[in-house]
C-alpha positions in Angstrom: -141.2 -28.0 70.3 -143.6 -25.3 71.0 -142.0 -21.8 71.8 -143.2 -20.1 75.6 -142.6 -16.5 75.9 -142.4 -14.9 80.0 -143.5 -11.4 80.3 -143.0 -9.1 83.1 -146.8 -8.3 83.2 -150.1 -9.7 81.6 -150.6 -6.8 80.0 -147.5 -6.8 78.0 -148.5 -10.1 76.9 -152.0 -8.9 76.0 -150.8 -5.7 74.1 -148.2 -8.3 71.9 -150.9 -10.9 71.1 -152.8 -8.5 69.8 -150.2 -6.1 68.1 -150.1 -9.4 65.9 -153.4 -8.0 64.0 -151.5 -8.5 60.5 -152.1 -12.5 62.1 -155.9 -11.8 62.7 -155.3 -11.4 66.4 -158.4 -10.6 68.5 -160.0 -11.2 71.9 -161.9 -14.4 71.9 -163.5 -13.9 75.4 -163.3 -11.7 78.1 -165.3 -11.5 80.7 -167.3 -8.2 81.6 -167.0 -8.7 85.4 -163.7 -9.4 87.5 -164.1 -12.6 89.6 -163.2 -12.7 93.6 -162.0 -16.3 94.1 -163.2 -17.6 97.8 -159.7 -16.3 99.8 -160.6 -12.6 98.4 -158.1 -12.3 95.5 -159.2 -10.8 92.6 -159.2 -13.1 89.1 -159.4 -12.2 85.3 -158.7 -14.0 82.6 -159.0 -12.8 78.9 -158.7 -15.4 75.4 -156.9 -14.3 72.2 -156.8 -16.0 69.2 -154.8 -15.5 66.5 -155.7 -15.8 62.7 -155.2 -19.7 62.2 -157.3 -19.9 65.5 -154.6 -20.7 67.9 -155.7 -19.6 71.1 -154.3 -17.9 73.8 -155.1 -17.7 77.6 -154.0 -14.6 79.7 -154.4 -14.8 83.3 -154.4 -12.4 85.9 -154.3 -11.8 89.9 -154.8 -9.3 92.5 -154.3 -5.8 91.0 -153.1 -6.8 87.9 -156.4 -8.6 87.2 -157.9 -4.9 87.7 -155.7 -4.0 84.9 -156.1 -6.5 83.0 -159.6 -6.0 83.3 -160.6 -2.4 82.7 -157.6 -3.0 78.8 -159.6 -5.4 77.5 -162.8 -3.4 78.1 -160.8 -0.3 76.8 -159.8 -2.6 73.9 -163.5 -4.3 73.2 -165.1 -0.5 73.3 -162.5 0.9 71.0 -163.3 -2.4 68.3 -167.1 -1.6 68.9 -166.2 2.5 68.1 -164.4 1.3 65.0 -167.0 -0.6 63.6 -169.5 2.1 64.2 -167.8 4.8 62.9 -167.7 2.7 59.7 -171.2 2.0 59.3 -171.0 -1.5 59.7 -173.3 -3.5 62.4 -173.4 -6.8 62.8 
């Protein structure tokens, strides 16, 4: 029986998946724009997968979507600042 976790905010959620690095956690997808669905509410979603390539889906309304938003693109720069400060592009 598969195991569901609640957290009190999607950010919680996103920060645990990927604290699981030691798994091969990363961000699969995420989006570099924040959708506005058609009754004005604002929509993110981001998709981690972990190292055995069990994915992950992380949803997100409203303001928390803003937050969601703007810690992945946090997260993605930091990876991309990594890499380059260790001479390795891809």
């Amino acid at each position: 029986m598969e195991e569901k976790v609640a957290y009190n905010t999607n950010l919680k959620a996103l920060d645990q998946l990927l604290g699981l690095k030691r798994l091969g956690a990363k961000i699969w997808r995420s989006p570099d724009t924040i959708s506005t669905l058609s009754n004005g509410l604002s929509y993110y979603i981001v998709e981690v997968t972990i190292g055995d390539g069990i994915p992950y889906t992380i949803q997100a309304y409203g303001e928390e979507a803003i937050q969601l938003f703007l810690e992945s693109q946090k997260m993605k720069l930091n990876l991309l600042i990594s890499v380059s400060t260790q001479g390795v592009v891809s």
